[in-house]
C-alpha positions as CSV (number, residue, x, y, z in Angstrom):
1,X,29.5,100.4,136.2
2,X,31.7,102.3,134.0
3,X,32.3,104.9,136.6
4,X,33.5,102.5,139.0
5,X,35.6,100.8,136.4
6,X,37.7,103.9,135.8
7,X,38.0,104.9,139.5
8,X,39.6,101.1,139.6
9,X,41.8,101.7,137.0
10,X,43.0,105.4,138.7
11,X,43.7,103.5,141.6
12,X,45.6,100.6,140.6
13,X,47.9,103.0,138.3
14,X,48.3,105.2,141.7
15,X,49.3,102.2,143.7
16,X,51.6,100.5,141.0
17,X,53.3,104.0,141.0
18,X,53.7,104.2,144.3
19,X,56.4,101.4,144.3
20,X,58.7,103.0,141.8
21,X,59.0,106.9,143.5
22,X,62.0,108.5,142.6
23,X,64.5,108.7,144.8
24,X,64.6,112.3,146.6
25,X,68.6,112.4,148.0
26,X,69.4,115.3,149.9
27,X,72.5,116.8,151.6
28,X,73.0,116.2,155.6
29,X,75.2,118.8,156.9
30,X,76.6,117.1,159.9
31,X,77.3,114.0,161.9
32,X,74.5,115.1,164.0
33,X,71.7,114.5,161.0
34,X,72.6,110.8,161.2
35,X,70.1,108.6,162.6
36,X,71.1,106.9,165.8
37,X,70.1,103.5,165.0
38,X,72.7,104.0,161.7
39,X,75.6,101.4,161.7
40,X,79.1,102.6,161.4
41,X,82.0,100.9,159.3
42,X,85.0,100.9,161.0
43,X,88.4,100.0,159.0
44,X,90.3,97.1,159.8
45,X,93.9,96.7,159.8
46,X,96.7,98.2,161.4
47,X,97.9,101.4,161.0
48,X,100.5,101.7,158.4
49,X,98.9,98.9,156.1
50,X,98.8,99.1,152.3
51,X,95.6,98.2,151.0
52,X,95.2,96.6,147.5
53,X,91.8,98.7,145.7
54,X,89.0,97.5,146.1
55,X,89.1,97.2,149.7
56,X,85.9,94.9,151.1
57,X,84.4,95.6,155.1
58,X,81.8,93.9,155.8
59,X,79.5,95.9,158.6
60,X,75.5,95.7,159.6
61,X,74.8,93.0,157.1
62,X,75.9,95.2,154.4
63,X,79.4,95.3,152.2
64,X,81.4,98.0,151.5
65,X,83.6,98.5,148.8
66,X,86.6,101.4,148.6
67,X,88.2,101.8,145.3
68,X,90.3,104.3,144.5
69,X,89.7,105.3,140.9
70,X,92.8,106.0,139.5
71,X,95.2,104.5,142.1
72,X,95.9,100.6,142.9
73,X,96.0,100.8,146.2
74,X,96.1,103.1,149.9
75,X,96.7,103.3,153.7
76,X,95.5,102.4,156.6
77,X,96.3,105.0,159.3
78,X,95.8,105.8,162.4
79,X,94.8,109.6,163.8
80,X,97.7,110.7,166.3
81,X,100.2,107.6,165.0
82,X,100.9,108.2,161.4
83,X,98.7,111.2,160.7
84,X,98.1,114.3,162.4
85,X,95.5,116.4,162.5
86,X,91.8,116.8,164.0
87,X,90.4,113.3,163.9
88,X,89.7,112.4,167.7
89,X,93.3,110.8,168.8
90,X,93.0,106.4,168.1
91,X,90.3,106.9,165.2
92,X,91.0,104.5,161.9
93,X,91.2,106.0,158.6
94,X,91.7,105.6,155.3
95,X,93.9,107.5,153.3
96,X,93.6,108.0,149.6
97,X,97.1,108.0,148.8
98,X,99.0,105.7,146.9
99,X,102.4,105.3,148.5
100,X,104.1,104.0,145.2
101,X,102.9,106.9,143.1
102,X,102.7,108.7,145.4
103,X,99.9,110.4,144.6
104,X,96.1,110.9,145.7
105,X,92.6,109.3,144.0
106,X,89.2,110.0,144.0
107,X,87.6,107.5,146.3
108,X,84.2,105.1,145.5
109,X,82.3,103.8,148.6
110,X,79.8,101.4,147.3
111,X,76.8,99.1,149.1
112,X,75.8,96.0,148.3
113,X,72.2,97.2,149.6
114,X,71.4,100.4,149.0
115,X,71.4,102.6,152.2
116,X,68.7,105.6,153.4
117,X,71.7,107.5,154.5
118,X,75.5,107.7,154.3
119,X,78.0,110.0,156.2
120,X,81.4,110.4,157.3
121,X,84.4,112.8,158.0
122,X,87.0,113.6,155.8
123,X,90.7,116.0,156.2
124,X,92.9,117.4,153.6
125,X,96.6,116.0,153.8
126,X,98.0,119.5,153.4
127,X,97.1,122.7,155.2
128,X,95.6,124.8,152.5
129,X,91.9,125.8,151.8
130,X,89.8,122.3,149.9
131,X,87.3,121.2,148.4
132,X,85.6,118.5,148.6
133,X,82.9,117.3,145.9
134,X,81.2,114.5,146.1
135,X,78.5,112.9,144.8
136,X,75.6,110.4,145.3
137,X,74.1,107.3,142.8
138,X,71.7,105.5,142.7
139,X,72.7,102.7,140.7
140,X,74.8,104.2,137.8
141,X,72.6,107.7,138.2
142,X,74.2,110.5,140.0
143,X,71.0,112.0,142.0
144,X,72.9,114.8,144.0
145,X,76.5,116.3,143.7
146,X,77.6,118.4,146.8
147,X,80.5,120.5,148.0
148,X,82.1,120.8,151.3
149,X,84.9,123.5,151.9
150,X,87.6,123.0,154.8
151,X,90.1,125.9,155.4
152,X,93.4,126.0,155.5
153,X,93.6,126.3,159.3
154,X,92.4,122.9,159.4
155,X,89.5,120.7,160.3
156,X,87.7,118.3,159.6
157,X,84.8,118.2,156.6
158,X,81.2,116.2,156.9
159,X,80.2,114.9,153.6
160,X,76.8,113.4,154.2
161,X,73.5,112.0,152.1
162,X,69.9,111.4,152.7
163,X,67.6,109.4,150.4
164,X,63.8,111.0,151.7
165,X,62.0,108.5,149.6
166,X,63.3,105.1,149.9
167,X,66.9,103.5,150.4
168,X,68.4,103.9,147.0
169,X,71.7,105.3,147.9
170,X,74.0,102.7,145.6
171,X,77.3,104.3,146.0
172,X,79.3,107.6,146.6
173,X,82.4,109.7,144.7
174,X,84.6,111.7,146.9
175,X,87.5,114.2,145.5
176,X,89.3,116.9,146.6
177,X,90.8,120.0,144.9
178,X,93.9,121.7,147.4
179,X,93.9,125.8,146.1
180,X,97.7,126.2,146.7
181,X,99.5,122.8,145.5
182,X,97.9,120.9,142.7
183,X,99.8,117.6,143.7
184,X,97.5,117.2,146.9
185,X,94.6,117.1,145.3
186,X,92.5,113.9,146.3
187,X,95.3,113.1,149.1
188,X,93.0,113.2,152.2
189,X,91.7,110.8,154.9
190,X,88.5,109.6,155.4
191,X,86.8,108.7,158.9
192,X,84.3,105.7,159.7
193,X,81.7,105.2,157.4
194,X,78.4,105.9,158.9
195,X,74.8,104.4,157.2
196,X,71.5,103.5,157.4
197,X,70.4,100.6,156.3
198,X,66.6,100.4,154.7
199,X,64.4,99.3,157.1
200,X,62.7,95.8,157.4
201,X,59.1,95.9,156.4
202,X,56.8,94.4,159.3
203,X,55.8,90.7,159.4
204,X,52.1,90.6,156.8
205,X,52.3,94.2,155.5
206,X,52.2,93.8,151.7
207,X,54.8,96.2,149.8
208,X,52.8,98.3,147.5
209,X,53.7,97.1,144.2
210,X,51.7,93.7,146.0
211,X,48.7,96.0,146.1
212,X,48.9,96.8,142.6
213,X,49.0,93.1,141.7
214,X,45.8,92.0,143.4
215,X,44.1,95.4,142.3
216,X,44.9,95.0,139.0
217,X,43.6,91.0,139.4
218,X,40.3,92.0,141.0
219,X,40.2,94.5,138.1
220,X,39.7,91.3,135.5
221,X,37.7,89.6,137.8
222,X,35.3,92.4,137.6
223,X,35.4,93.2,133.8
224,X,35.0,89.3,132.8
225,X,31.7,89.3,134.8
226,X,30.5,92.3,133.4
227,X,31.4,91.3,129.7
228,X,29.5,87.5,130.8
229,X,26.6,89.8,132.2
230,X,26.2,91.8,128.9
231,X,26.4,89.0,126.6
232,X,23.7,86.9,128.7
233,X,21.5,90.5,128.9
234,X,22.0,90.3,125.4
């Protein structure tokens, strides 16, 4: 009876802990990681817009928030209209600078719900080697800190997450650091936002932290009747 009450007691610790795994965030290195079934954010506004941070978009049943961290507000621009450079022609950014300052910010993306995966394109405003560094939470945690190098020729960078465990990607930090002028650093466009959203457990499939509940019940069911059973053997 003992034996059995300690292989109930390794099991209902291994199914209580099987509901709190850490989360396991790893770096995608292009759009083409993303999952098809992903939803993608796409700005709104018209091109040429100043938009007051935080900026809220609503997309997939989820919120996003921009904010630029040390800037009020940004643009809204269009690629091919009022920016230039290798974002397919028509596509809707947003730009990190602040047109009264005049100067660039790092840029927050945040979810209401955490997401399983996050992507999305980003271009330097001036023509010189970057780098891009950016980073994934988890709540207030940073779990993984990446960087993404564009030349100075041009192009466009991928900055890109996975969570591998669960969906407990909270929020991402996006900077840049131009090698020739100082002064563009963090002035750079970002393309749609592309995530996944956690998926939707099936209809009567108990999460496992339920598991660990009724385990953990049957567990005193079982020791009251063998405390009653000793005392009446008694």
């Amino acid at each position: 009876m003992r034996n059995a009450f300690s292989s109930l007691v390794a099991l209902s610790l291994l199914l209580s802990g099987a509901g709190q795994a850490s989360a396991s965030i790893v770096q995608l290195a292009s759009p083409g990681d993303l999952s098809a079934s992903d939803t993608t954010a796409i700005y709104t506004g018209s091109d040429g817009d100043v938009i007051a941070s935080p900026y809220v978009l609503t997309a997939g049943g989820n919120t996003l928030t921009f904010t630029a961290t040390t800037g009020v507000q940004f643009l809204r621009v269009d690629q091919g209209t009022s920016w230039s450079g290798s974002f397919p022609d028509g596509t809707k950014l947003l730009w990190s600078l602040d047109p009264v300052a005049n100067t660039g910010s790092p840029m927050s993306i945040s979810f209401a719900s955490g997401v399983s995966e996050v992507g999305l394109s980003v271009q330097q405003d001036h023509l010189a080697d970057t780098t891009f560094t950016a980073t994934a939470f988890s709540g207030t945690t940073p779990e993984l800190t990446i960087t993404v190098s564009v030349p100075g020729s041009g192009g466009l960078g991928f900055i890109g997450f996975k969570d591998t465990v669960d969906s407990s990607i909270t929020s991402i930090l996006i900077s840049s650091v131009d090698s020739v002028d100082p002064s563009f650093n963090n002035d750079f466009a970002m393309g749609p936002v592309t995530f996944g959203n956690p998926p939707t457990p099936p209809p009567g499939v108990p999460e496992p932290s339920t598991f660990a509940i009724a385990t953990i019940s049957t567990l005193g069911l079982i020791l009251h009747g063998y405390r009653r059973r000793t005392r009446i053997a008694g």
